[in-house]
C-alpha positions, 0 to 999 in steps of 0.5 A, spaced: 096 306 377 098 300 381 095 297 386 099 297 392 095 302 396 088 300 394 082 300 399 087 307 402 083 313 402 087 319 403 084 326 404 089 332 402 088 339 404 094 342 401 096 347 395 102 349 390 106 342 389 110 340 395 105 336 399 101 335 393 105 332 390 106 327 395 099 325 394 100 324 386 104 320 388 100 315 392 094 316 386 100 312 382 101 307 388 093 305 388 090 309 393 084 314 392 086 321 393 081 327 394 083 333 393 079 338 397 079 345 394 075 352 396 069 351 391 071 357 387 078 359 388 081 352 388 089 350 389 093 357 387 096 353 383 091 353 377 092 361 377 098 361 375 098 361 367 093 365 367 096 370 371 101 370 367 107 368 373 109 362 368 109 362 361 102 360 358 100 354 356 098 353 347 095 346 349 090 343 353 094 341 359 098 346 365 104 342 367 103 345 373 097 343 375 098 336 372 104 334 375 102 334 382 095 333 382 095 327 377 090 321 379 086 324 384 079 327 385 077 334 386 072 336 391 069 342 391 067 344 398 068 350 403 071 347 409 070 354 413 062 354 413 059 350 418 055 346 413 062 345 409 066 342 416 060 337 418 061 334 411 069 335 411 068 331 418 064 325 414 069 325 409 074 324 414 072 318 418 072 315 412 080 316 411 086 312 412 090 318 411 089 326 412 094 331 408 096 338 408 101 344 409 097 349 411 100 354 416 098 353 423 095 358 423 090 356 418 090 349 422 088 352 428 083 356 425 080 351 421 080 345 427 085 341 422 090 340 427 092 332 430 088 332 435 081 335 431 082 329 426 084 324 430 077 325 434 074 325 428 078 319 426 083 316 432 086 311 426 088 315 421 096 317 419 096 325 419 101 327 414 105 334 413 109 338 410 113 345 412 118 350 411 122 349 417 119 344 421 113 343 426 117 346 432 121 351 434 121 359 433 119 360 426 115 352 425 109 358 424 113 361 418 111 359 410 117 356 406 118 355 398 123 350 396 127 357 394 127 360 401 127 353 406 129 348 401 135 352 396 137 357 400 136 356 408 138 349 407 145 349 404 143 347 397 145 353 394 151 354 398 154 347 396 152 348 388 155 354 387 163 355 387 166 360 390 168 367 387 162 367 383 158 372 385 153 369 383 147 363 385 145 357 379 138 359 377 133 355 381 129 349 377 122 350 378 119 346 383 125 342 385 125 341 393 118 340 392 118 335 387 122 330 392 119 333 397 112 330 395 115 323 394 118 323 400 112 324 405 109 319 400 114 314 402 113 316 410 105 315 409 107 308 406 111 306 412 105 309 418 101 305 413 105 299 414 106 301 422 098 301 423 097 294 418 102 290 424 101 294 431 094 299 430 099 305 432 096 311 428 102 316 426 104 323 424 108 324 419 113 330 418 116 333 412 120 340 412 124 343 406 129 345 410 131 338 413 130 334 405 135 340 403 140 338 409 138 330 407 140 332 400 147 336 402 148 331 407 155 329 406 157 338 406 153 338 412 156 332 416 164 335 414 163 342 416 163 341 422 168 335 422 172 339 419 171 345 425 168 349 420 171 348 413 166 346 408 166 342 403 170 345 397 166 346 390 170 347 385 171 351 379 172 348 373 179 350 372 180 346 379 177 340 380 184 335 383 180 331 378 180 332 372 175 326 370 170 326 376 165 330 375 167 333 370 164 337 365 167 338 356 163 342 352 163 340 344 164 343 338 157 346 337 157 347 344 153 342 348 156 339 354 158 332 356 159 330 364 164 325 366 164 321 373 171 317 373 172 317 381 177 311 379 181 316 374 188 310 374 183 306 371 178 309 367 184 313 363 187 309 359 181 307 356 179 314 355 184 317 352 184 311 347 176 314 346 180 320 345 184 318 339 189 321 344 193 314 346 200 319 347 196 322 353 196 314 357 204 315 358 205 322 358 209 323 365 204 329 367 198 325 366 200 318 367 197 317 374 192 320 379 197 325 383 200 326 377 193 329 373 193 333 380 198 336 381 197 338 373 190 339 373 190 346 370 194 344 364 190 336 364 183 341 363 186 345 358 189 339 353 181 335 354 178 342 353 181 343 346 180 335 345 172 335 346 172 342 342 174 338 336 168 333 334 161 335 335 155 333 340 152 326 336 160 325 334 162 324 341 156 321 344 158 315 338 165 316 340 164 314 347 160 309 347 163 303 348 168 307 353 168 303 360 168 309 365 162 313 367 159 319 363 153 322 359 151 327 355 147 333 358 141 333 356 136 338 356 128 337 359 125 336 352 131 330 350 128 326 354 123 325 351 127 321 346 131 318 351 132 310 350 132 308 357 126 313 358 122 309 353 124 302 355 123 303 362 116 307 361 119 313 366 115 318 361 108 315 361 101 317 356 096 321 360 090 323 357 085 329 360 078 330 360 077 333 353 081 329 350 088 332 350 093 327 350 101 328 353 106 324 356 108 325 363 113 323 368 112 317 372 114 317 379 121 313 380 119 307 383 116 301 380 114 295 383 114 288 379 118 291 373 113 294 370 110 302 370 104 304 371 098 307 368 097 314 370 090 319 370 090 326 368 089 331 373 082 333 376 078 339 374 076 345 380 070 340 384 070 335 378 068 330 383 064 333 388 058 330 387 061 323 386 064 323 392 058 326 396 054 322 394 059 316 396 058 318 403 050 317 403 047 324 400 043 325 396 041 330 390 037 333 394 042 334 399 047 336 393 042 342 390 041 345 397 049 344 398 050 348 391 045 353 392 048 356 399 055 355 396 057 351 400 060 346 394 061 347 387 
């Protein structure tokens, strides 16, 4: 890990992958982060495999525990016991930052509102992620990136061109995972406002408004425009044929093209192509001509695409000067040459000794990546951190006994 954040202890009380994941990604930049789980039922997340909602799992790690929960410590503690709260509050007054996405009800049940920590610790950065914001009518209401992030806030609606009838399938955890590097971003700078001013902050994240961030320019037009969203067009429309463009191949893989500047990219194309007729061809010689004539321009590209394979036109194209690149699955890119010289995919090694590679988060600092830890187990490191805090064995026998921490 780096050693941005080091000295910075962050205390998460959070579950599934959008806030957690803001925490794996300050664990990356150096800071401790203790994970403080339900002594018994642990994070949601670990029972998801077992439960069989997502494919199980043939090797030593769950993907979906490690992703968000990587470099971290596990304390196994009951926050709801009295005994619980008091060592809760002593781990706190130790912290920089504390972090959760509970709903507001469990907040104010479990005393862990901004004003119950910051009596606890008036310093520290309180950190939250929600569905819909803290405010307003429906701040109460729980949210999942496929209801606040995909569908509330108009992620769908911008992906999917009309007369489909049907929605993209939703990649898992996609809100959340840039959600979590987003709050981590937002703890870095009350960080930084605290190190020169002493001002403590809170810091808010929703799905709701990262989907409107990341759909920003279609929000901003519609209303621009008096109501008249941003076209998404099919693949026989698009007014430019080169500009996020897809072509699928002979065996049926797939290459995207992104040549805003279509009259100066396509005479090189079409050179690429094998096709120099098409660079005087009056129905395609310039940008208005390629409009005008996109549905005939589309067909003849997809006809010329459909005559070489995948690995052929990956080779084909790559001294090309416009902008392209292969659709890659998941598993590709592991084998991806600018993912190995940049160390963007990084070994991890569990515990018991199962190693695999996991993806770095995407910043790095001083041109180098980062080594990354595994994620704990369920209340791995409760002993260690309470006996940090100044308890001792005996202290930690009788805790164990009344259930109170794993």
């Amino acid at each position: 890990m780096y050693e941005l954040l080091q000295g910075v202890k962050v205390v998460e009380l959070a579950s599934w992958t959008f806030v957690p994941a803001a925490g794996a990604v300050l664990a990356d930049w150096g800071a401790d982060v203790i994970k403080v789980e339900h002594p018994e039922k642990g994070d949601p997340q670990r029972g998801l495999v077992s439960s069989g909602i997502v494919p199980g799992l043939t090797a030593g790690a769950d993907h979906l525990v490690e992703v968000p929960n990587r470099g971290k410590r596990s304390l196994g503690l009951d926050v709801a016991t009295p005994e619980g709260r008091a060592l809760l509050d002593q781990l706190i007054a130790t912290a920089d930052v504390f972090l959760t996405n509970f709903l507001p009800a469990t907040i104010a049940k479990l005393r862990l509102g901004v004003d119950d920590i910051r009596a606890i610790k008036p310093d520290i950065i309180y950190a939250r992620g929600t569905g819909q914001g803290p405010k307003g009518p429906e701040a109460a209401r729980g949210g999942y990136d496929g209801a606040s992030y995909f569908a509330r806030g108009g992620v769908y609606a911008s992906l999917t061109p009309q007369h489909t009838g049907q929605l993209p399938e939703q990649p898992s955890a996609f809100g959340d995972i840039m959600g979590g590097l987003t709050i981590a971003g937002g703890i870095a700078a009350a960080l930084f406002r605290r190190a020169t001013t002493g001002v403590a902050s809170t810091v808010d994240v929703s799905l709701l408004n990262l989907a409107a961030w990341n759909v920003a320019p279609n929000v901003v037009s519609s209303k621009l425009l008096d109501g008249v969203d941003l076209p998404v067009y099919g693949p026989d429309d698009r007014p430019n044929p080169i500009a996020r463009a897809a072509y699928q191949t002979k065996d049926g893989r797939w290459l995207a093209f992104v040549m805003l500047e279509s009259d100066r990219f396509w005479p090189d194309l079409c050179e690429h192509l094998d096709r120099p007729d098409l660079i005087t061809d009056p129905r395609f010689a310039d940008a208005t001509a390629r409009r005008e004539n996109r549905r005939e321009c589309i067909a003849l590209l997809r006809s010329v695409f459909a005559e070489r394979t995948f690995e052929e036109w990956k080779q084909k194209l790559a001294t090309v000067k416009g902008v392209w690149a292969p659709v890659q699955t998941p598993r590709e890119l592991h084998d991806d040459v600018q993912m190995q010289a940049n160390g963007y995919l990084r070994p991890v090694t569990t515990g018991s000794g199962y190693a695999f590679d996991t993806v770095a988060s995407p910043v790095q600092f001083d041109g180098e990546p980062t080594d990354l830890g595994p994620a704990p187990e369920l209340g791995q490191h409760t002993e260690e951190v309470l006996l940090e805090l100044g308890l001792t064995w005996d202290d930690l026998i009788e805790y164990k006994e009344r259930g109170t921490i794993s």
